[in-house]
C-alpha positions in Angstrom: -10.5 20.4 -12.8 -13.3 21.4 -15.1 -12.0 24.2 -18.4 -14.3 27.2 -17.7 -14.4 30.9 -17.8 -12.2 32.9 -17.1 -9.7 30.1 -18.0 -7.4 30.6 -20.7 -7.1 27.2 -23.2 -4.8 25.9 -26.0 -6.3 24.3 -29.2 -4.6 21.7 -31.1 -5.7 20.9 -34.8 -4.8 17.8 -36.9 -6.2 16.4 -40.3 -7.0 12.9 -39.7 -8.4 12.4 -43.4 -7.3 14.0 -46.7 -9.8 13.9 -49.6 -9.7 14.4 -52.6 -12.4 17.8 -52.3 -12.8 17.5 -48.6 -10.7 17.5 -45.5 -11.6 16.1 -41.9 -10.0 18.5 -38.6 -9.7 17.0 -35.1 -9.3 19.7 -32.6 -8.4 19.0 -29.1 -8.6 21.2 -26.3 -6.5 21.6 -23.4 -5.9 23.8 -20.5 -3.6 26.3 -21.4 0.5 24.6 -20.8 -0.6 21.1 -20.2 -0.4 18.2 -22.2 -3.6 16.2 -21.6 -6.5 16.4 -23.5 -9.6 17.8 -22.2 -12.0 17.6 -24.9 -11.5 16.5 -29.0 -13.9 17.5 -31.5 -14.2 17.5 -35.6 -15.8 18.7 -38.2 -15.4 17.9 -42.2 -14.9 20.9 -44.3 -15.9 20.0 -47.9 -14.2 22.5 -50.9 -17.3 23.3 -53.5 -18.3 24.5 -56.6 -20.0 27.9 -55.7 -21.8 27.9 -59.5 -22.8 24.2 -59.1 -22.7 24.0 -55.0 -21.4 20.8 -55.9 -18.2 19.3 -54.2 -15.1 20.3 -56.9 -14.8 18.2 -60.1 -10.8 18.9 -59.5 -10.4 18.9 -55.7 -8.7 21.3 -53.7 -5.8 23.4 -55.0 -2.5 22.2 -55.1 -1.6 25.1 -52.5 -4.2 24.5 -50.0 -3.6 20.3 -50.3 0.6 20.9 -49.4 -0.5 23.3 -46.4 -3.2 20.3 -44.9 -1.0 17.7 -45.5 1.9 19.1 -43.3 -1.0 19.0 -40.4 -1.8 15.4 -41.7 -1.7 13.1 -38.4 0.6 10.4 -39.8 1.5 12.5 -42.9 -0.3 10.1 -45.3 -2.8 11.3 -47.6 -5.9 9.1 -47.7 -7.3 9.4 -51.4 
């Protein structure tokens, strides 16, 4: 069965990799109460210097690195 409107979906999101400034999401999509995956897609979110609109000299904060890694996919950090 194709996912289409009106359909109602779940989303699933995982970190696969854990940087020290950056962070790449896997999201998966599936029809709403089953388990098999329709569709995966990612995206890499990178945590900048707004002044420099460089990537940050210090990485992430502390608070925002313990809240990815709990959605790490084998719970490893990959520095």
């Amino acid at each position: 069965m194709v996912l289409g409107f009106p359909m109602t979906i779940d989303l699933g999101l995982r970190v696969n990799k854990l940087g020290k400034s950056s962070v790449a999401y896997e999201v998966g999509v599936f029809e709403q109460g089953k388990d098999d995956v329709r569709a995966v897609g990612g995206y890499t979110h990178v945590f900048v210097e707004r002044e420099k609109n460089r990537p940050a000299a210090n990485g992430m904060s502390d608070e925002i690195r313990r809240g990815l890694e709990r959605l790490l996919r084998d719970g490893t950090p990959k520095l």
